[in-house]
N, C-alpha and C positions, 0 to 999 in steps of 0.2 A: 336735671339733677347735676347739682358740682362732685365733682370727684372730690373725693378726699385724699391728701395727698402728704406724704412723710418723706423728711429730709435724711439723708443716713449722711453720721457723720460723726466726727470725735464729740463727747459729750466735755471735755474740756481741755484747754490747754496742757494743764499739767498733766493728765494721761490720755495722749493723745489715740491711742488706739484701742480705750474702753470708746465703741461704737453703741450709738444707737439710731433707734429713727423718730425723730421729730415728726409729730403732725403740725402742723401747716395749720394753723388757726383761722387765718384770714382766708376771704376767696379768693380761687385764683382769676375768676372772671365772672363778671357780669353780665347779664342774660338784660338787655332792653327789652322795651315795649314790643307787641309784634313788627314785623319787617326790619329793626333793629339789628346790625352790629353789636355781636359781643365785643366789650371791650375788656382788657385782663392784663396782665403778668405775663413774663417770659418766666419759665425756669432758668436756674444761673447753670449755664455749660459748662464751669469749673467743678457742680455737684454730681451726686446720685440721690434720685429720688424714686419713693413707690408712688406709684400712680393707683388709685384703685376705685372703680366703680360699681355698685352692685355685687354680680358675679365674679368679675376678673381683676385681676390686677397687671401691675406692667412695671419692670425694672428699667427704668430713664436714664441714662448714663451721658451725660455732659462729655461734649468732645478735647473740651481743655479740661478736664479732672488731669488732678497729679498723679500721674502714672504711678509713683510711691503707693497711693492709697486705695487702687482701681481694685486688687483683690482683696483688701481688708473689706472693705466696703462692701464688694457684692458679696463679699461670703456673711458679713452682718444681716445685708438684708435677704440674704436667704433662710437665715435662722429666724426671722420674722416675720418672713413670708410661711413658715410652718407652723408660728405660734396663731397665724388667722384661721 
């Protein structure tokens, strides 16, 4: 099963700090034939992303995020991790 997976981020330029989380439409990887290599997508290390499968979810936090944005962001998507 793919995870499903949501971007937290400014929803536009001009108000950069109304946050939300984007889902992630696309997959992030591909599952081959058996004995296959997945092949897939890196997440962008400048983001935050939920990670979420079945039961759990997972707060992903990019090592080059702009420190500016590192708490607006995880406190977004903790308010969205409460609406699941």
């Amino acid at each position: 099963m793919c995870p499903r997976v949501s971007w937290v981020t400014s929803h536009q330029v001009q108000d950069p700090m109304f946050i939300v989380a984007k889902l992630i439409m696309e997959k992030l990887y591909l599952q081959g034939g058996r004995g296959s290599a997945r092949q897939g997508k890196v997440l962008d290390p400048r983001g935050m992303f939920i990670v979420m499968t079945g039961e759990r979810a997972w707060l992903w936090a990019g090592n080059k995020i702009f420190a500016g944005n590192k708490t607006a962001y995880r406190n977004a998507a903790f308010t969205h991790f409460k609406l699941l």
